[in-house]
N, C-alpha and C positions, 0 to 999 in steps of 0.2 A: 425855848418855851418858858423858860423862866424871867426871861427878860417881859417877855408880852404877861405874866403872870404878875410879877411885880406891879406892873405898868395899870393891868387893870384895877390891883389890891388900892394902889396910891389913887387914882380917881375916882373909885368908889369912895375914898374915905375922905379925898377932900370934898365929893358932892356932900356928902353928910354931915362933916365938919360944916360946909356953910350955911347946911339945914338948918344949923343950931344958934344961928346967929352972932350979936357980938358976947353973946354969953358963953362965958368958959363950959360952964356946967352943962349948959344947955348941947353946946357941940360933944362936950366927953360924950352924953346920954346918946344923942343922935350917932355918934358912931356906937359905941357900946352895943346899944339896942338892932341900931343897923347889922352891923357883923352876926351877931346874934342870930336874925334872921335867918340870912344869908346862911349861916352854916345849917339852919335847922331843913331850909329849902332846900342844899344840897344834900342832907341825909336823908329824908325824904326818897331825894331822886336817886340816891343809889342804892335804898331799898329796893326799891319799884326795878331799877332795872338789874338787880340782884336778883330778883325774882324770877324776870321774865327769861335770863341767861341760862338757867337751872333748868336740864329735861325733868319733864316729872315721871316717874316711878307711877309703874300699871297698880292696881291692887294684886292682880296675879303675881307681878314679878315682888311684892313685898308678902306675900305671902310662900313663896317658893324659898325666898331668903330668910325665912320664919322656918321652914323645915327643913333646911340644911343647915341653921344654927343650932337649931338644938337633937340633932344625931351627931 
């Protein structure tokens, strides 16, 4: 897994290094900005599916957990 993780982190970044053309600055920003992305699209999606893994709590059962805390 980490081989193919490596594999995609290094192609991602050369696509974006070329985005930048022959300018230095221009490829830093284009990766820079790129990753950037990329990390904010993956927190995102492990909000969302953070969320959906979590059973939700009845109102009943958080109310029952409300009088048993406090006797």
């Amino acid at each position: 897994m980490t081989t193919m993780s490596t594999a995609f982190g290094t192609a991602v970044a050369g696509a974006l290094v070329s985005l930048g053309g022959p300018s230095i600055l221009g490829s830093a920003r284009w990766l820079l900005f790129g990753f950037a992305v990329l990390c904010a699209i993956g927190i995102v999606t492990a909000r969302a599916a953070d969320r959906t893994s979590r059973p939700r709590r009845s109102a009943a059962a958080e109310d029952s957990s409300a009088v048993t805390q406090d006797s």
